[in-house]
SEMITI-441731 format. One record per residue (C-alpha): residue number from 1; residue in one letter; x, y, z. Coordinates in steps of 0.5 Angstrom, whole numbers, plus 2048, in hexadecimal, padded with zeros to 3 digits. Example, Ala and Ser with C-alpha at 12.3 -4.5 7.8 and 13.67 -1.06 7.14 Angstrom:
[1 A [819 7F7 810]]
[2 S [81B 7FE 80E]]
This chain:
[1 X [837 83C 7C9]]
[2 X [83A 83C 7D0]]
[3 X [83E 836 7D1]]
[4 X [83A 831 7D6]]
[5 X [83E 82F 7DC]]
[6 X [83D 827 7DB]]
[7 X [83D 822 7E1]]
[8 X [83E 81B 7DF]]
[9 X [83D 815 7E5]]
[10 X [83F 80E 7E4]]
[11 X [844 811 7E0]]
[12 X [849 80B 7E1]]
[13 X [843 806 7DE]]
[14 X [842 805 7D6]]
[15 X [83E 80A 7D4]]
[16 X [841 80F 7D9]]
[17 X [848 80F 7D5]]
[18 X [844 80F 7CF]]
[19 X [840 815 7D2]]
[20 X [847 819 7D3]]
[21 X [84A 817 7CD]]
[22 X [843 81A 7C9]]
[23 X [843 820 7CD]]
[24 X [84A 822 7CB]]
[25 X [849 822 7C5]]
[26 X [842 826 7C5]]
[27 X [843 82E 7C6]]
[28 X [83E 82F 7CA]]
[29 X [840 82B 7D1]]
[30 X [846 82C 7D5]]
[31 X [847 827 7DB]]
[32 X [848 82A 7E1]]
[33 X [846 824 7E5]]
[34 X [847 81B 7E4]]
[35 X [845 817 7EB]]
[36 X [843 810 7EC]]
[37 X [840 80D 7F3]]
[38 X [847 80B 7F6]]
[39 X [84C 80E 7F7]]
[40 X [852 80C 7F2]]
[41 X [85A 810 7F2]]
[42 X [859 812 7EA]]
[43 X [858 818 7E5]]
[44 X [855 819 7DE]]
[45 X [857 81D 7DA]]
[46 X [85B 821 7DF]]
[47 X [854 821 7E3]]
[48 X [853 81E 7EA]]
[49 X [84E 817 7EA]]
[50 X [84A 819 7F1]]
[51 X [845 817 7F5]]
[52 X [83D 818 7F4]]
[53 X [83D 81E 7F8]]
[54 X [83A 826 7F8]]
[55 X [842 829 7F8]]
[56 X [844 824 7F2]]
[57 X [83D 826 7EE]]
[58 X [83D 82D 7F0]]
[59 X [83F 831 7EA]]
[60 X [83C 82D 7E5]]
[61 X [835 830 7E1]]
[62 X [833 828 7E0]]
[63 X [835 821 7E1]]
[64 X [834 81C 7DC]]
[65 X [833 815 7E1]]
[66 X [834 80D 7DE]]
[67 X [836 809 7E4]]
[68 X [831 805 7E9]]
[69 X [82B 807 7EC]]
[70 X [82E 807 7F3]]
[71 X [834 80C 7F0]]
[72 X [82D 810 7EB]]
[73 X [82A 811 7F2]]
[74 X [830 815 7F5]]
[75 X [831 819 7F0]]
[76 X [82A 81B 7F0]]
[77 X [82A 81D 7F7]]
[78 X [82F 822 7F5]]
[79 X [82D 824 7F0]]
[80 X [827 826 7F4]]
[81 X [82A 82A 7F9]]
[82 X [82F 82D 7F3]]
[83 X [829 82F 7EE]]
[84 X [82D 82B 7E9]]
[85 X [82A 828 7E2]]
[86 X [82A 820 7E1]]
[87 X [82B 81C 7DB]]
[88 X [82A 814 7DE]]
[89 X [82B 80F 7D9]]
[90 X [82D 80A 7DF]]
[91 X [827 805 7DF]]
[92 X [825 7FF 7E2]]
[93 X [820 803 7E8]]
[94 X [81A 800 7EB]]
[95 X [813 803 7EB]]
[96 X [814 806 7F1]]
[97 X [81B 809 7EF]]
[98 X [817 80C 7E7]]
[99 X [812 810 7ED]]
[100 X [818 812 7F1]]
[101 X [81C 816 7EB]]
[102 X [815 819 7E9]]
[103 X [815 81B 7F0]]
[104 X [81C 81E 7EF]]
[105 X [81A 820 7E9]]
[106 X [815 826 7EB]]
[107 X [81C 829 7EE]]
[108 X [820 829 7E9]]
[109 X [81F 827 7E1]]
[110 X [822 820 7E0]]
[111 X [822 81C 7D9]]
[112 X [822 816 7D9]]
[113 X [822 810 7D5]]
[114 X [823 809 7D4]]
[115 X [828 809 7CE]]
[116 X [82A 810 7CB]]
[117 X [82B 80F 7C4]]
[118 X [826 812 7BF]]
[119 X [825 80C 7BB]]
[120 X [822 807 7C1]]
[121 X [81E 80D 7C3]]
[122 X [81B 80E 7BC]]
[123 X [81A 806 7BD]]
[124 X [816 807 7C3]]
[125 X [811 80B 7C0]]
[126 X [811 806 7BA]]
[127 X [80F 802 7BF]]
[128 X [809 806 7C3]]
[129 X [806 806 7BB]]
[130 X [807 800 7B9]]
[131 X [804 7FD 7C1]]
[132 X [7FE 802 7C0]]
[133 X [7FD 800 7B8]]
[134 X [7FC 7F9 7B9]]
[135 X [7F8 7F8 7BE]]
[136 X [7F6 7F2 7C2]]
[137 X [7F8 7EC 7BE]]
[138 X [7FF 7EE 7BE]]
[139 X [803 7EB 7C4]]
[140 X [80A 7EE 7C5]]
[141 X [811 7ED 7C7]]
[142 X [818 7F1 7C8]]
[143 X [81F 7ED 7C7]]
[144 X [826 7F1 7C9]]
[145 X [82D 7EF 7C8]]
[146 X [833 7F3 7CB]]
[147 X [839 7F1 7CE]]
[148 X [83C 7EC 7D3]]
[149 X [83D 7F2 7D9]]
[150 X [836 7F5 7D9]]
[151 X [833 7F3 7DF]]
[152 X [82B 7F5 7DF]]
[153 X [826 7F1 7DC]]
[154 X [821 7F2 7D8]]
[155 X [827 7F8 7D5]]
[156 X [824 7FF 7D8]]
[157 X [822 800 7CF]]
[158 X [81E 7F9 7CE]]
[159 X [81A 7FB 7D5]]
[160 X [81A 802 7D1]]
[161 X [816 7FE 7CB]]
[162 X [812 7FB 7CF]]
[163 X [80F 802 7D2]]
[164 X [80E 804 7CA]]
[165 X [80A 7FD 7CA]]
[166 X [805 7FF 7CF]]
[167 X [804 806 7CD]]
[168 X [803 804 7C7]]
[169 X [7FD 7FF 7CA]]
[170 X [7FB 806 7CF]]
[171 X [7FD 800 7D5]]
[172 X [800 801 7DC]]
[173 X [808 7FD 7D9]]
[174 X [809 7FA 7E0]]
[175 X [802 7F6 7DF]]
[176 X [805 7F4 7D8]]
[177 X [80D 7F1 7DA]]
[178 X [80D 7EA 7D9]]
[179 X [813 7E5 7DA]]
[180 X [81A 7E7 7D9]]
[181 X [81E 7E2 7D6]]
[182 X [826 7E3 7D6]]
[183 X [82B 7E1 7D0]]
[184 X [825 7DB 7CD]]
[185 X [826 7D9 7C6]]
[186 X [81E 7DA 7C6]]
[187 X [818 7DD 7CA]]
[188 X [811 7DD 7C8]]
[189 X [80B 7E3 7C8]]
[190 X [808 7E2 7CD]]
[191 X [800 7E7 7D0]]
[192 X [806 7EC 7D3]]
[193 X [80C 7EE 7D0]]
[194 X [812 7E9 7D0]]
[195 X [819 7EC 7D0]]
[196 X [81F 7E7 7CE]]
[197 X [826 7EA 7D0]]
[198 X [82D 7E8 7CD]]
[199 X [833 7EA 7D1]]
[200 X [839 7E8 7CD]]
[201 X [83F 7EA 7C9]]
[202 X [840 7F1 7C8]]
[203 X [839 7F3 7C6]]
[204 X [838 7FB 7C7]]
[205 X [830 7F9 7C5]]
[206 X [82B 7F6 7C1]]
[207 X [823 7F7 7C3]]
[208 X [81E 7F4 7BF]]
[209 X [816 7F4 7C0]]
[210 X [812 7EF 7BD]]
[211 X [80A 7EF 7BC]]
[212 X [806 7E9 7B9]]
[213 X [800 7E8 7B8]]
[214 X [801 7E0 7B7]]
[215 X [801 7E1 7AF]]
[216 X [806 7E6 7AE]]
[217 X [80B 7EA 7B2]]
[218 X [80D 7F1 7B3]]
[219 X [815 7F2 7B5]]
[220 X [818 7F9 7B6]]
[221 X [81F 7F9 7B9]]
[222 X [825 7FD 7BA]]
[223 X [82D 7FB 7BA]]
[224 X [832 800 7BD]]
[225 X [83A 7FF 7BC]]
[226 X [83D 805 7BD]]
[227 X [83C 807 7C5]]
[228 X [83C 80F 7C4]]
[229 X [836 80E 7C2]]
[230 X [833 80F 7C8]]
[231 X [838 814 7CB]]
[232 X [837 818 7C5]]
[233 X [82F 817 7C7]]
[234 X [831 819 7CE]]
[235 X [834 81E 7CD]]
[236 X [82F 821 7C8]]
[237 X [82A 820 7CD]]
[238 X [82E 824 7D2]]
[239 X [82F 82A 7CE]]
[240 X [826 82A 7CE]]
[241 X [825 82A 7D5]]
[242 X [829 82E 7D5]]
[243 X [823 834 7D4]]
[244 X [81E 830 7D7]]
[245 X [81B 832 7DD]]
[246 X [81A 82C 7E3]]
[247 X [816 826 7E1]]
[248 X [817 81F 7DE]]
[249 X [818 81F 7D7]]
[250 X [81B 818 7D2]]
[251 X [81E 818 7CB]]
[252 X [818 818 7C7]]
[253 X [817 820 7CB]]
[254 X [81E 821 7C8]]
[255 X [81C 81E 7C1]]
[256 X [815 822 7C1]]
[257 X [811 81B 7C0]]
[258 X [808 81B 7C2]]
C-alpha cells in the first residue's frame, strides 16, 4: 500500500499530539503537513506548524481534524476547493453546522464521528438495539465523565449516544434531547433523554446509558484509559475512506454494522 500523505490539524491540542505520535508509528501514513489556526514560530518533528491554508495542505491525500468547529469549517472550505478526504472527529456542531458538512460532503468523502474508538461505537449500536427492543415503557439517560480541560457539554460521544437512543425509537433525536446537566451527583429520567456531564481530574472518557422501565434498569456503558485508542480509531477510519468515493460516511460504515 501507497503510503498516505497525512494532514493533521490541531496538531498542538491533546488528540493532535496523540495523532502524530500514532501516525509515526503506523507504516502506512507519512506526515507532510501539522497546522493550527494561529500562527505559532514552531516544529514538530522537523516539520513546520502552519496555518489552516491551501499551500500548507496541498500535498496531503487526507486531513484528519480534531479541533473546534469554527477551525473544522476552515479546513473543510479547503479541502473542497483541494479534492482532499476529511476524517472529523472535532465535535460540538449545531444542527445547521451537521447540514453544512453534508453539503461539504457531496464534494469530497468526509468520515465523521464523534468518538473514534471501535468499542464506543459497538456501544452505539448496542444502544440502537436495545432503544428499539424495549419500547416505550423504558425511559432513558447518558452520563459521561472526561477530564477537567474538555470544554463541550454534553461531550460530542453522550450526544452520539443519545442519537443510537432515537434511532433506536425511529424518532427525530432533537425532538428527544432534554436537560443537560453539568457535573450533578445525580440526575433523574425524564420523557426526553437527559445527559449528565462530569469534568474533573484527567478522565480520558467514561459514557454510560441507562433505561428503566421503573422496576428494572439496563446499563450499557464504556471506560477508555488509553487515549491511542482514538487516534488508532482515526487513523484506521482514514485508511478506509480512502478507496471511498464523495459522501458522508460514520464508524459504523467502517465496521460494516446494518
Amino acid at each position: 500500500m501507497k503510503k498516505i500523505n497525512l494532514a493533521i490539524t490541531g496538531c498542538l491540542g491533546r488528540m493532535g499530539k496523540q495523532i502524530i505520535k500514532s501516525a509515526k508509528l503506523d507504516k502506512n501514513f507519512k506526515i507532510v503537513a501539522l497546522t493550527e489556526s494561529k500562527e505559532i514560530n514552531k516544529k514538530i518533528n522537523g516539520i513546520k506548524v502552519d496555518l489552516n491554508t491551501e499551500l500548507a495542505l496541498k500535498k496531503a491525500n487526507l486531513i484528519i481534524d480534531f479541533t473546534i468547529p469554527k477551525c473544522t469549517f476552515q479546513i473543510l472550505k479547503i479541502a473542497s476547493k483541494l479534492k482532499k478526504k476529511v476524517v472529523i472527529g472535532t465535535t460540538g456542531f449545531t444542527k445547521k453546522e451537521e447540514d453544512l458538512i453534508k453539503k461539504f460532503s457531496k464534494k469530497i468523502p468526509i468520515l465523521k464521528a464523534g468518538n473514534m474508538s471501535l468499542g464506543i461505537n459497538l456501544l452505539m449500536y448496542l444502544t440502537e438495539i436495545a432503544s428499539s427492543s424495549l419500547g416505550k415503557n423504558f425511559l432513558s439517560k447518558i452520563f459521561e465523565v472526561h477530564h477537567k480541560y474538555k470544554k463541550d457539554h454534553p461531550s460530542g460521544t453522550a450526544l452520539m449516544l443519545g442519537k443510537g437512543i432515537a434511532v433506536g425509537k425511529r424518532k427525530n433525536f432533537y425532538d428527544l434531547v432534554g436537560k443537560k446537566f453539568l457535573n450533578k451527583n445525580k440526575f433523574p429520567y425524564g420523557k426526553k433523554i437527559n445527559f449528565n456531564s462530569i469534568r474533573k481530574g484527567k478522565i480520558i472518557g467514561e459514557h454510560e446509558v441507562k433505561f428503566s422501565s421503573g422496576k428494572e434498569i439496563i446499563t450499557l456503558n464504556h471506560e477508555a484509559f488509553d487515549r491511542a485508542l482514538y487516534s488508532e480509531g482515526a487513523l484506521s477510519a482514514a485508511k478506509w475512506l480512502m478507496n471511498k468515493k464523495p459522501g458522508l460516511y460514520s464508524m459504523r460504515d467502517l465496521m460494516n454494522f446494518k
